[in-house]
Phi, psi and omega in degrees: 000135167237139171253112162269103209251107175276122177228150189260142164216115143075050192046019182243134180286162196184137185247122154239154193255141179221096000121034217279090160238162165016081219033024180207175164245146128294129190223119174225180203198120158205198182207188181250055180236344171186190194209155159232156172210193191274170184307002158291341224256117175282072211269341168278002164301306174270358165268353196223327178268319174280345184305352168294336192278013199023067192281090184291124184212146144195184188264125157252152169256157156066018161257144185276312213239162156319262169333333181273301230289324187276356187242344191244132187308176188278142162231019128210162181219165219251194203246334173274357182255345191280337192284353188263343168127000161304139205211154161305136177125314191293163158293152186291335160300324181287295197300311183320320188281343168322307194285348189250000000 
């Protein structure tokens, strides 16, 4: 099953996506300048075979919902996220906000 969820932080719009397969969820949060998403998401793949595109991105690990993904810190972020001042560490609501 997939869900498509329109969410606002701080008046700014974000569609997340939720993505229910076989033992895992996919979760993503995005706009249309980056996304952060769960620990499926490959960011040294996109720092390094991808890097031409500057692919604003970052990573959470260990969240199961859409709400843990937006509360829980990044625990990597891509190299184009790094240049806007998104850092490991941040919330995933804080980076999103980064993005707009």
């Amino acid at each position: 099953m997939v869900s498509l969820t329109p969410i606002v932080i701080d008046g700014h719009s974000f569609t997340a996506v939720t993505v229910r397969l076989p033992r895992t969820t996919l979760l993503t949060v995005s706009n249309e300048n980056g996304y952060i998403m769960c620990g499926a998401l490959d960011v040294d793949l996109l720092n390094t075979q991808l890097h031409e595109r500057k692919i604003l991105a970052g990573r959470a690990v260990g969240v199961k919902t859409i709400d843990q993904l937006l509360k829980a810190p990044l625990e990597s972020v891509t190299h184009e996220a790094i240049r806007l001042g998104i850092h490991e560490g941040m919330i995933g609501e804080q980076a999103l906000l980064k993005m707009v």
